[in-house]
N, C-alpha and C positions, 0 to 999 in steps of 0.2 A: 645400533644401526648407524647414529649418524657419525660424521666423522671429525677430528678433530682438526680446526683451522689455524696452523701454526706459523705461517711464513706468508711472503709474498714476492715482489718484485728480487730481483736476484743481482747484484749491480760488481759480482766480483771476477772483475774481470782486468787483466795486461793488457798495456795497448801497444800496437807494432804499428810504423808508418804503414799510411797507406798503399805502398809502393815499394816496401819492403820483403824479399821470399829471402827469410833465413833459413841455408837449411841443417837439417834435424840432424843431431847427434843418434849414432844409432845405438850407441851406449845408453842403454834407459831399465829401469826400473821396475817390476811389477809393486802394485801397489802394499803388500803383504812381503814380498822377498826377491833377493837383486838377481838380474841375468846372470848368467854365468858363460865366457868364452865358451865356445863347442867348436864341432867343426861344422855346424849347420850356420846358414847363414842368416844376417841380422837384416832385419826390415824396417824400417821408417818409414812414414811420410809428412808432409809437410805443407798443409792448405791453405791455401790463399784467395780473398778474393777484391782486389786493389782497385778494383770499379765495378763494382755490385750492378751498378745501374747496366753495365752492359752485358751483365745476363752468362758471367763466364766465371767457372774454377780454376785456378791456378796448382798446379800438383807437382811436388817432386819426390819422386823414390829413391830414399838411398839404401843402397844394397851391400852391405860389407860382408867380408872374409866370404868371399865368395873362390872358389874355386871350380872351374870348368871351362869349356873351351868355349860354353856357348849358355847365353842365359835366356830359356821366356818365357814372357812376360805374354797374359789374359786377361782380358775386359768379359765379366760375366758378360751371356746373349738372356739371362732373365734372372729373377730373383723370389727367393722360395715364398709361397703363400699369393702370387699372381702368375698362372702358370701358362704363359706364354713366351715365346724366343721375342723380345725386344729392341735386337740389336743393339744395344748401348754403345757400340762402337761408333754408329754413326756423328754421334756427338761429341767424339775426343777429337782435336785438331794440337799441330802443332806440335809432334813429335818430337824431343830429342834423345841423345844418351853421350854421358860423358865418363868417361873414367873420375882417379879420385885427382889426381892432378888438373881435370879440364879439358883432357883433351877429348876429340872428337871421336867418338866409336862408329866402326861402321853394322849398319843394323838393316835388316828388311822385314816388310809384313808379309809375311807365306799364307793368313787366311782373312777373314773378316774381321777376324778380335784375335788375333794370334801375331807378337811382335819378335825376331828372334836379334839376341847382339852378341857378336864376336867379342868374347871375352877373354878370348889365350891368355895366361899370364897376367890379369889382373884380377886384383880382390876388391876393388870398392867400384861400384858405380851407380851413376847419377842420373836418374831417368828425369825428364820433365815433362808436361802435356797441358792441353786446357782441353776444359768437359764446356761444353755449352747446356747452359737448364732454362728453359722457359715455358716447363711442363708444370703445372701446377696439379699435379695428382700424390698420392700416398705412393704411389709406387719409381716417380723419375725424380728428375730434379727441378727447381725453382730459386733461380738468382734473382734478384731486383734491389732495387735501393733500400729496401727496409728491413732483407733479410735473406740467408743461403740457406734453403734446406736440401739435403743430399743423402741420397740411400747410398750405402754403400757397394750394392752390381753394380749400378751404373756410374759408378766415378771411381773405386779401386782396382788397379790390377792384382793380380795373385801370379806366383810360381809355381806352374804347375811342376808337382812331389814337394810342394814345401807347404802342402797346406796350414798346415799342422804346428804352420811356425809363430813366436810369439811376434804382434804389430803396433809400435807406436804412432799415433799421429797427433801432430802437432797443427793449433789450429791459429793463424795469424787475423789477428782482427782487423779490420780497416777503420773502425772509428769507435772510440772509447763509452759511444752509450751502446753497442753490442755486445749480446751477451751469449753463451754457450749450453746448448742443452740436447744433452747424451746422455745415454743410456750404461755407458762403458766409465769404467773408473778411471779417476785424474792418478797421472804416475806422480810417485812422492816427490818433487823436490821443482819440478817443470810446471810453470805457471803454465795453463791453455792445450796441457799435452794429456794425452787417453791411452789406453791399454786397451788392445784386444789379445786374447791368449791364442785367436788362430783367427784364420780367414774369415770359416763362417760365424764366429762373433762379430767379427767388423762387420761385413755382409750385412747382421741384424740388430745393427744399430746405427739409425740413423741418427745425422747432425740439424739441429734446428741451431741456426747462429745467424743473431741479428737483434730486433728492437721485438721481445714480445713480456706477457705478463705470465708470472711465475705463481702456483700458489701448490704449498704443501699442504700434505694431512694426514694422519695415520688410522690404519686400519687391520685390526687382528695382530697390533703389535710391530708393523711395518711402515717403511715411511713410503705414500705417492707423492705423486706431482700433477700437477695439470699447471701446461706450458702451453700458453694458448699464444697465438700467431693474426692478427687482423682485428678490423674492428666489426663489431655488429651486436645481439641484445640477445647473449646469454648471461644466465644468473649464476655467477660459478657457485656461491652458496649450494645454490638449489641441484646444481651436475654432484656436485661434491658431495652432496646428502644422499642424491639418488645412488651416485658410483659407491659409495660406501657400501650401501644396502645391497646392491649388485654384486660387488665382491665379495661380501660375506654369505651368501645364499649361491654363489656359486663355487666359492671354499667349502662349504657344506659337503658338497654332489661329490669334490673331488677328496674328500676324508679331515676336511676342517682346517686345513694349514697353507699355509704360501708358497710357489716354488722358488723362493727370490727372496733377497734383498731389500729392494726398494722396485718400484716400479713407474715409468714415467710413461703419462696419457699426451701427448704429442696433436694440439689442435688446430690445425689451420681455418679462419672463418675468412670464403672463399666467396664469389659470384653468386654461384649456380652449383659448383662440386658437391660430390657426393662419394665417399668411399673409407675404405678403415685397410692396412694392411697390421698384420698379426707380427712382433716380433718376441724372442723371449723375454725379458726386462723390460719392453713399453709396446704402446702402439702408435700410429700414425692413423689419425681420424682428419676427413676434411665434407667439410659439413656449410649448406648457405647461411651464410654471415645473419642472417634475419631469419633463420629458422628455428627458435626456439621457444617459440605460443605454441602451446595446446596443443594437438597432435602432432604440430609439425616437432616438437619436444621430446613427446616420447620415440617419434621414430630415431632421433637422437641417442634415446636412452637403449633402446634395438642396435643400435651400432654399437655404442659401450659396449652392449652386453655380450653382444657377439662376437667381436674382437677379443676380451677379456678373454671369456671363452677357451677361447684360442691357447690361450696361457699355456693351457694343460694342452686341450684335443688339438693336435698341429703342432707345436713347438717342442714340445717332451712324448705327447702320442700319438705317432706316426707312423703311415705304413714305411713299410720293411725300403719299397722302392724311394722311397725319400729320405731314408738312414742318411745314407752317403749322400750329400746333393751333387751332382754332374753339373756345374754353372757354365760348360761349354755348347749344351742341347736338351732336349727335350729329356725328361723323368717323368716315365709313364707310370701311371699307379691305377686299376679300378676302383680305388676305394676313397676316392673322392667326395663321394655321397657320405659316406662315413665323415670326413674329415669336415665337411663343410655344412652338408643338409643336416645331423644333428646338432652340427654350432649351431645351425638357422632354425633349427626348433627350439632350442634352447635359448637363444635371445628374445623368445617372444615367451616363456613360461617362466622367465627366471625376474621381467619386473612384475609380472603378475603376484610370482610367491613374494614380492619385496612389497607386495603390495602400494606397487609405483602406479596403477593401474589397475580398473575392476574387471572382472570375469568379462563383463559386455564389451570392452575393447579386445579383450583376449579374443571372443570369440570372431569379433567382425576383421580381427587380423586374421585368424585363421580364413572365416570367408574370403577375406582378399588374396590371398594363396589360392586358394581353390579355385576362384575364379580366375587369376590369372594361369592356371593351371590347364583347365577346363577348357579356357577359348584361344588352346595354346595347340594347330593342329599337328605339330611337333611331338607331341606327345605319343602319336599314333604310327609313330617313323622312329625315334631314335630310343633306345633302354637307357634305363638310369645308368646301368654301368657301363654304356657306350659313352654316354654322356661322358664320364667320369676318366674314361681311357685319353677321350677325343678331344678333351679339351685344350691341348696345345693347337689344335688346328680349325675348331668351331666355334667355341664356348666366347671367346674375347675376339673373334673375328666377325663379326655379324657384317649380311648384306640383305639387302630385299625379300631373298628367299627364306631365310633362317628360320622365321619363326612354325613355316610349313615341316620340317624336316629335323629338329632340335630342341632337346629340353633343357633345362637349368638342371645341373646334379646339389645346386643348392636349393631352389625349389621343389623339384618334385621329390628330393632328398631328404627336405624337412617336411612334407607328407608322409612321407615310407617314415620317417622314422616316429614321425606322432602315431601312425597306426600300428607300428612296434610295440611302442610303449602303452598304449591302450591294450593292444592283446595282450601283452604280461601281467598286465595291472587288473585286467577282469579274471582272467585264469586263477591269481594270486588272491583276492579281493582286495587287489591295492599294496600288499605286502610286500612285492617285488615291482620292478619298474621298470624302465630304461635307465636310470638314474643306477641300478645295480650295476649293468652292463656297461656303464662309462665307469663307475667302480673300480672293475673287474679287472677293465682294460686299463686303467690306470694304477692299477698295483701289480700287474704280471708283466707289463710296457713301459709305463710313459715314467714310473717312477726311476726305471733304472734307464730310460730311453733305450729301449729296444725297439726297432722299426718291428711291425708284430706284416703278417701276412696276412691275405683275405680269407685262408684256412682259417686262419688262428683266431679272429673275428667272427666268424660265422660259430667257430666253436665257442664260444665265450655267449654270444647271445642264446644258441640252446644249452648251454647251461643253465642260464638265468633263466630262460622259459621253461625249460623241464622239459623239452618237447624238440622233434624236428620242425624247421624251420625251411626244411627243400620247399617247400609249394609255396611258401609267402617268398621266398629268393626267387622262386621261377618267376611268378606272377608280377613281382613288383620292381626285381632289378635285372633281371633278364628277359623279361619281354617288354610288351607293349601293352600287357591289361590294362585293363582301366582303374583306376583305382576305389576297391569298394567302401566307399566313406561309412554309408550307415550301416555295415554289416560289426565296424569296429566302433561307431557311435552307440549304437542302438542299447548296450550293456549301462551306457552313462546317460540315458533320457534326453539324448540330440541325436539330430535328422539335418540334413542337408536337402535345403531346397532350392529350386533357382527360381529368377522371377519366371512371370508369368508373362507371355510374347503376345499378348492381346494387343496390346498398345504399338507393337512393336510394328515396323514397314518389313516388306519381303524381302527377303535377304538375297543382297545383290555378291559383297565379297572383295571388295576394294576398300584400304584406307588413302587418302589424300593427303596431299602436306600438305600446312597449312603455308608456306612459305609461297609466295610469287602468284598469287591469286587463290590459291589453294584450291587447283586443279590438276598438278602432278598426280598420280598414280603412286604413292609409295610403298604399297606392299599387297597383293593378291591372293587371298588362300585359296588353299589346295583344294581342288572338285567342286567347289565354288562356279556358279553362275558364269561369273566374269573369267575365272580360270579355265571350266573350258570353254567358254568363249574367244580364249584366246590373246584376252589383255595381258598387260605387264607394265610392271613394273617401270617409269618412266615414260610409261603415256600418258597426255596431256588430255584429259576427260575435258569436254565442251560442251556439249550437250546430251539431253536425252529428249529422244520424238524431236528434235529441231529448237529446243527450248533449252537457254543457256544454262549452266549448273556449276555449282564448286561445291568447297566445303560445306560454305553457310549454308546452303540452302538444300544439301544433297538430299537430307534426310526427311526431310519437310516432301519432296519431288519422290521420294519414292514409297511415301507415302500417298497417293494418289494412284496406286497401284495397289494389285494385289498379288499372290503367291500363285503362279501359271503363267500369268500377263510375258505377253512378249514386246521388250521394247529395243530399241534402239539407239545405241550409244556413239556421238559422233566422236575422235578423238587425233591428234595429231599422233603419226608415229615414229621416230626419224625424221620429223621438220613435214611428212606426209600427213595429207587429208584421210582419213579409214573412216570406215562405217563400220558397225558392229550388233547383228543380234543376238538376242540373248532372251532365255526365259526366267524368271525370278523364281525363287524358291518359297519354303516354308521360313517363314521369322525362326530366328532362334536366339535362346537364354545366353546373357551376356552378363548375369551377376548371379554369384553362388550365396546364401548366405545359411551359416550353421545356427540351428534354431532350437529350443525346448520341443521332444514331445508332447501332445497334450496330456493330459494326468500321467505324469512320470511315479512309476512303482516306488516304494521304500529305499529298494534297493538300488532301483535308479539313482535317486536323490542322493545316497551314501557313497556310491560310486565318482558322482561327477562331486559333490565338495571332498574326498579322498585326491584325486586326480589334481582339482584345481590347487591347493593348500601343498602341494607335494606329497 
């Protein structure tokens, strides 16, 4: 399990003036064997970033043996594994294009990320641009004085019909204690310069270049990294011992072997951030710089394992509509919940089997799913597989409303898929799983990366159940049922309970922000009291019965009431005085938690250590 600590700071690096943009021979190398002329043409680029501190990339593309009347050029609008249009366009400034001599080409934008250049009669040319990043997420970019990280949608153009083409970039440092860390191989002979074999490689690897700490290790015979970025109080020992054991208990699931190389863990410790984007050779995790005590640790260790994950389910197996990625618009898929909500059941069983964590955190994770699940009235409005279609237009769009009308296809995704794997596993007595079914789909799919269909899925799981599977597809991703927890517990000697609302005040159906007195009005659920009463969202709550109220004390105040009680809520509405009545309801359960039954059977007992153990 544990892994071996073999390296650290990484200091080998060329240095280019600061103010220096060489640009890139496009005569280059793959790492293994030399380009060869064709009549396709040659791609380069050439990054630069000559004052970090002001937050900007320096780009030049050069284009050779190019032949046509007219070349163009695209700025992905999003990037696979965050599946939203992001415009990245908005942030490229500073357009040029020259031929090979220097002169001026003449060029126009025909769409949002669509650039096109008169190129009659010439074969080389010289695009340049600057990217602005002062996005510190796993998915944009981030320049600052200490460091350039950069995905590649949002800072590379592509030719579109040329996807397919091999791309070098060269990376120009600005100060010689910066250092370089990719995922893509250095071309033989070019200090600082990388290989992508086509677009979507570059795409899915990003660049971490700047001042961070380096540490290798190897695992199942392969080299990682963790390339950590900021300061704060993790224990890489202790990452590096858990990710080992992660990685091998998730090699397991997928037939024991690696699909890579090497692999690099890409770690920014941030403010407040919070995210992991999935690529094939590493990932991008960005985690609070101070979060790594005790629980706040293992949810760290849930991101690892979930992105990890990813390796296989998402990067080699994928639905059919994500084969080919369209980096111009929206790639619709249902099968999202597939792609995501079993990674997200899987991050939470897989440091349990590592034994990173005992059953009783397993179990009060799963409660906290349920419960967020549960007091989610979205659930009763959107299907998992609407979820999973719609989330170019809901899922990473949230507004006041959302949570009324919208579910997570990774939440309630990784429920469907826990109670999958529990009906296979009592059917079988544990002999079969879910773990078959990722299997499955990983040796008829993702080995040879075939995009598989939501036919071809649905057939693969009754396979491995023995059984039809229409009624649990109707009930759990095609409608809106409710999800039956202890009808798939009850085989392993757990029940789902929620607290008990004795204690609780009568449900009124507002949250408040805590911001500016914490008397906004931030989100009102549906059928709710206050909902039809008529509130919303950005009214300013004052009082209730003429007696001032906010956050602090809301709960406390309506607790002096009871479940019928008609009161009165004063509130600004539009800078307007309103009054409001309204009648309070019955309290309700705001925390789920998965519990032992009492005297569980033999078989119980065999069931749930079968389950837990893998």
């Amino acid at each position: 399990m544990a892994a071996d600590r073999i390296g650290s700071m990484d200091d080998r690096n060329q240095l280019q003036s600061p103010n220096q943009v060489t640009p890139l021979q496009p005569e280059f190398s793959h790492p293994d064997r030399p380009i060869t002329q064709t009549s396709q043409p040659l791609l380069s680029y050439s990054v630069s970033m000559p004052q970090p501190q002001t937050h900007l990339l320096q780009l030049q593309l050069v284009v050779s043996n190019w032949d046509a009347d007219y070349l163009d050029l695209q700025l992905p609008v999003w990037t696979p594994g965050s599946y939203l249009v992001r415009e990245y366009a908005k942030h490229l400034q500073d357009f040029e294009a020259v031929d090979g001599s220097g002169g001026q080409l003449l060029w126009q934008k025909i769409s949002k990320n669509h650039w096109r250049l008169e190129t009659h009669g010439i074969d080389t040319i010289q695009v340049s641009y600057r990217i602005f990043g002062h996005d510190l997420t796993v998915r944009t970019n981030h320049i600052d004085g200490t460091h350039a990280y950069f995905n590649g949608a949002a800072t590379f153009m592509y030719l579109p019909g040329h996807e397919n083409q091999p791309i070098a970039v060269k990376i120009n440092l600005p100060y010689d204690n910066w250092a370089i860390a990719t995922a893509l191989p250095e071309v033989a002979g070019q200090p600082n310069t990388f290989f992508a074999k086509d677009f979507d490689t570059l795409v899915d690897s990003p660049f971490e270049v700047g001042i961070h700490q380096r540490v290798e290790f190897n695992v199942l015979g392969k080299q990682h990294q963790f390339v950590v970025w900021g300061e704060g109080n993790p224990d890489l020992n202790q990452i590096i011992q858990d990710t080992a054991a992660v990685i091998e208990e998730e090699a397991n699931i997928f037939g024991g072997g690696l699909p890579y190389d090497r692999y690099m863990f890409l770690l920014h410790l941030s403010a407040s951030g919070y995210g992991g984007l999935e690529h094939k050779d590493c990932c991008s995790l960005n985690y609070p710089r101070f979060g790594f005590r005790k629980e706040k640790y293992l949810r760290f260790i849930n991101l690892v394992a979930h992105e990890f994950f990813h390796t296989w389910n998402v990067k080699r197996l994928r639905p059919k509509e994500l084969e080919t990625f369209d980096y111009g618009q929206e790639n619709y898929t249902p099968s999202l919940w597939f792609c995501e909500g079993v990674t997200s059941y899987y991050d939470q069983v897989i440091p349990l089997r590592a034994h990173i964590y005992d059953a009783k955190h397993f179990f009060k994770l799963i409660g906290d799913s349920i419960t967020r699940f549960q007091t989610n009235p979205g659930r009763q409005v959107q299907s998992l597989r609407e979820s999973s279609f719609d989330t170019w237009i809901k899922l990473y769009r949230p507004e006041p409303h959302t949570p009324n009308t919208q579910v997570s296809y990774y939440l309630k995704g990784e429920l469907v898929a826990m109670l999958l794997d529990l009906m296979i596993r009592h059917k079988f007595q544990n002999q079969r799983s879910l773990d078959d079914v990722v299997q499955v789909m990983w040796e008829k799919f993702g080995r040879i990366e075939k995009g598989f269909s939501e036919t071809e899925l649905f057939a693969v799981i009754e396979s491995v159940a023995d059984q039809s599977i229409q009624y649990f597809l109707h009930q759990y991703l095609y409608s809106t049922s409710e999800l039956d927890y202890n009808f798939y517990f009850e085989p392993f000697g757990l029940e789902v309970q929620h607290n008990s609302t004795q204690d609780y005040p009568p449900y009124l159906g507002i949250n408040l922000d805590g911001a500016n007195g914490g008397r906004l009005v931030k989100f009102v659920s549906a059928n709710s009291p206050a909902h039809l009463a008529g509130i919303s969202p950005g009214d300013e709550l004052l009082a209730i019965n003429g007696i001032r109220v906010s956050q602090d004390n809301l709960v406390d105040r309506l607790h002096d009431f009871k479940a019928g009680d008609e009161i009165e809520l004063t509130l600004f509405r539009q800078d307007q005085l309103v009054d409001s009545r309204l009648v309070l309801d019955q309290p309700i359960a705001d925390r789920y938690n998965l519990v032992h039954v009492p005297n569980p059977t033999n078989a119980q007992k065999h069931n749930l250590r079968s389950w837990l153990i893998g």
